[in-house]
C-alpha positions in Angstrom: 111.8 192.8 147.2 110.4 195.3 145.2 111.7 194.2 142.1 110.8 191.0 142.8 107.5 191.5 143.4 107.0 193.9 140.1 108.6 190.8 138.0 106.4 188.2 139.0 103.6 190.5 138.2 104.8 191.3 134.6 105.4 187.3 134.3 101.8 186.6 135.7 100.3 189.5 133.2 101.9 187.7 130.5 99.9 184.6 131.3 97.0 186.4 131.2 97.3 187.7 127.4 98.8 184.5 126.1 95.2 183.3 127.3 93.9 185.0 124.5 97.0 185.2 122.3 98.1 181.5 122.1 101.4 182.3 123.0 101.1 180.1 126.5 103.0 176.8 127.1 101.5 174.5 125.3 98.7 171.4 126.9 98.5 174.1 129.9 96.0 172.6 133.0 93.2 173.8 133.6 91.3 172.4 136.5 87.9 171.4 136.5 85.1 173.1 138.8 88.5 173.8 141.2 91.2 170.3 141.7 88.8 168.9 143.9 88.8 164.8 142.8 92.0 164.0 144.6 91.2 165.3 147.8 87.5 164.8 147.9 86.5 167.8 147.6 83.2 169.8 147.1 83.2 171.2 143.2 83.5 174.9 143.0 84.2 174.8 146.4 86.7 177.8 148.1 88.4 174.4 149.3 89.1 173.0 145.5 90.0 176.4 144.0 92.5 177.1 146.5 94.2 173.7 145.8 94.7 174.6 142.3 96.0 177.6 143.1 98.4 176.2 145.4 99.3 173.1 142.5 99.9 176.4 140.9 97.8 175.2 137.8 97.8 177.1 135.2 94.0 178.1 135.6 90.8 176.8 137.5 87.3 177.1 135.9 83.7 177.8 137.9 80.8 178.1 137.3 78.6 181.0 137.9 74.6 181.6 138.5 72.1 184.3 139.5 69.9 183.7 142.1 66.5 185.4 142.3 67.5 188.3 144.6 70.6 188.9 142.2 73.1 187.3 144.2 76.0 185.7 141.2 76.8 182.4 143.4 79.4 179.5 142.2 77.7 175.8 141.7 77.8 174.1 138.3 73.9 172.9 138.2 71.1 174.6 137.8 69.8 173.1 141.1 71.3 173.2 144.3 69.6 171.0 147.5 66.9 170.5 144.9 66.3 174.6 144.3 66.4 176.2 141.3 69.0 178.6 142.0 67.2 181.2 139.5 64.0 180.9 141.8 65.4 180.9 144.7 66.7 183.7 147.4 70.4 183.6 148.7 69.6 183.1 151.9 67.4 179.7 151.1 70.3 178.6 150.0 73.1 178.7 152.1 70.9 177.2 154.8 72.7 174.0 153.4 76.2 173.2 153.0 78.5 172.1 151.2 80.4 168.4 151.7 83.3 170.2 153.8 81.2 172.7 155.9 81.0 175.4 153.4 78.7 177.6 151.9 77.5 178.4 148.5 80.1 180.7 147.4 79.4 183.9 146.1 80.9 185.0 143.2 82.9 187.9 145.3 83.9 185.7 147.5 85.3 183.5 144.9 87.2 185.8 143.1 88.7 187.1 146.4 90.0 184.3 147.5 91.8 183.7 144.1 93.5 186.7 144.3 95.3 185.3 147.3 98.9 184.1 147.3 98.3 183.8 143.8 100.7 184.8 140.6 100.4 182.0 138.3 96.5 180.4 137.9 93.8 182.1 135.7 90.5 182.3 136.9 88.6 180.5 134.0 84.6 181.9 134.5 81.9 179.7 133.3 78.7 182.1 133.2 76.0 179.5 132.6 72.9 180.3 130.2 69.8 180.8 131.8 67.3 178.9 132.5 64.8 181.2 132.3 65.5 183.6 129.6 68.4 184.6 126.9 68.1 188.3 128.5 68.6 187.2 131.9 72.0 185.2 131.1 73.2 188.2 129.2 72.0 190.5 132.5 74.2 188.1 134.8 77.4 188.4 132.3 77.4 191.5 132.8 77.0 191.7 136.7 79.8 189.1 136.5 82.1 191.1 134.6 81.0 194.4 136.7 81.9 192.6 140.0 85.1 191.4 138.9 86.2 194.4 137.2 85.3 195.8 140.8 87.6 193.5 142.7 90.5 194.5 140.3 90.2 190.8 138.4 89.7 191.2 135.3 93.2 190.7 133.9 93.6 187.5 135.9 90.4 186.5 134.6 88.3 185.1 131.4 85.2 184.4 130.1 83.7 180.7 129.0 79.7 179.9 128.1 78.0 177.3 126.1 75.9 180.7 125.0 77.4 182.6 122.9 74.8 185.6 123.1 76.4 186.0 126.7 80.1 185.9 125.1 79.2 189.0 122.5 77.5 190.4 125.5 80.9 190.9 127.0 82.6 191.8 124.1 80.7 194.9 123.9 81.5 196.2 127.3 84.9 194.5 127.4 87.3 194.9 124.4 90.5 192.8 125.4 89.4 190.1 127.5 89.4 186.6 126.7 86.1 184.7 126.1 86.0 181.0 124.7 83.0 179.5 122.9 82.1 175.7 124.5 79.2 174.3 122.0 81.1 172.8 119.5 79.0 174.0 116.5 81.0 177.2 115.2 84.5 176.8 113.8 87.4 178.9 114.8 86.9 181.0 111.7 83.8 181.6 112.6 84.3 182.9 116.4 87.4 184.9 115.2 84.6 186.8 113.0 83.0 187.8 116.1 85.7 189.3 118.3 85.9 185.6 120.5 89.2 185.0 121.4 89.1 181.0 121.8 87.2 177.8 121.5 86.6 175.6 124.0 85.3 172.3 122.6 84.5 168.6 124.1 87.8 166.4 123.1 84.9 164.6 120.7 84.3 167.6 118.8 87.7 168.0 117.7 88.1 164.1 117.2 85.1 164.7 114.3 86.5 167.7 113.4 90.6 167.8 113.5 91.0 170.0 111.0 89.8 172.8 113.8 92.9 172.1 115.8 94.9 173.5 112.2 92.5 175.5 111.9 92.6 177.7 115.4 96.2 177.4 115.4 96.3 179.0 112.1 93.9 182.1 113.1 95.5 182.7 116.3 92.7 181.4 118.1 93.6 179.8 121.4 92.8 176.0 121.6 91.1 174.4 124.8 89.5 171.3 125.5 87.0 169.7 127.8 86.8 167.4 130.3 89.7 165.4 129.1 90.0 162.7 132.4 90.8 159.5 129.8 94.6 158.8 129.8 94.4 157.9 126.2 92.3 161.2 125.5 95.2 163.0 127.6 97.6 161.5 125.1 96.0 162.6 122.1 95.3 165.8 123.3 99.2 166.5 124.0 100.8 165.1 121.3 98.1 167.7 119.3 99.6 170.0 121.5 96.6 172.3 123.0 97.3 175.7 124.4 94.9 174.3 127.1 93.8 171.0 128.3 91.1 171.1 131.4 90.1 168.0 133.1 88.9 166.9 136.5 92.3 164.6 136.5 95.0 167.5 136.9 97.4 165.1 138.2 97.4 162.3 136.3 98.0 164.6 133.6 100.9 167.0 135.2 102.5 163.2 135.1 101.8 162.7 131.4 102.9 165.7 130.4 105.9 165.3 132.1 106.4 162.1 131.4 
């Protein structure tokens, strides 16, 4: 049992470093905000995460704020019940639940949870600029990182943001991990320059700009894409073959890749 155990952990490991390495399958799943659509769902629920998991997918993105007691939480708005999570306390907030019964996750509980059971799905964590300040959303980064790091998660995890302040942020106290840039206004080239490991663009940004997919393949900078739910997007995508492909659709597109 032993070596049974100690195998799947080199194979999950290896996962982890293609993430940054593009040497993963190719058009890989990532689910979006947890797979939450099929099953109705809360978003960035415990619920949705643990059902990618179990698809065994190969990773499932959240998104992480700071409320204004410090607490890192998981919703993908700025506003939750109408609060501005930045303004508001931790326990104001989880005086209302979620769709299912839950409550606001925090961002330890999160990551515990998807270390259960779980050998095959990266943890794919959005840290979301601030509303507030450019200081403050590099101060949560790195109380995200910390806290991970602290639950023993940082090589099952990596590192997304439309602000790319927050990205070079973690580079500095994080050397290896992976972090992928969403905007869509820097070329692989360019992110390569600055220690970022991947790009993360809206499908339309490579449908102006193909030559990036070339591009990133050539510079060894992984290649995802966002939120691809079309079936004719999904197409496109896989025949440009991705490293990985997230969408709130994961499977509709298990079935086109298979098919």
């Amino acid at each position: 049992m032993k070596t049974i155990k100690t195998s799947k952990t080199f194979l999950f490991l290896f996962a982890i470093v293609a993430l940054s390495s593009c040497t993963a399958k190719k058009n890989a799943i990532v689910a979006h905000r947890g797979a939450w659509k099929i099953n109705n769902l809360p978003e960035n629920s415990i619920a949705s995460l643990r059902h990618a998991i179990d698809m065994k997918l190969a990773g499932s993105e959240f998104d992480v704020w700071r409320t204004a007691d410090d607490s890192l939480v998981i919703n993908h708005d700025a506003h939750y019940n109408k609060l501005l999570i930045e303004e508001t306390n931790y326990a104001d907030l989880i005086k209302f639940k979620l769709s299912n019964g839950e409550k606001l996750p925090t961002l330890y509980e999160y990551i515990t949870e998807g270390k259960k059971n779980n050998n095959h799905t990266l943890l794919v964590c959005e840290i979301k600029p601030s509303e507030i300040s450019k200081e403050r959303g590099k101060k949560t980064a790195l109380k995200t990182v910390e806290i991970i790091k602290k639950l023993k998660a940082d090589k099952i995890t990596g590192y997304i943001s439309f602000d790319y302040d927050i990205l070079k942020q973690i580079r500095e106290v994080d050397a290896k991990t992976s972090l992928q840039y969403l905007e869509g206004n820097k070329s692989p080239k360019e992110v390569k320059l600055d220690k970022i490991t991947g790009v993360d663009f809206h499908y339309s940004v490579f449908e102006k700009h193909p030559e990036w997919i070339k591009e990133a393949k050539e510079n060894h900078i992984t290649l995802n894409v966002w939120t691809v739910n079309d079936a004719k997007v999904m197409d496109w995508i896989i025949e440009n073959k991705f490293d990985y492909i997230t969408t709130n659709e994961p499977e509709l597109l298990r079935q086109k890749i298979k098919n």
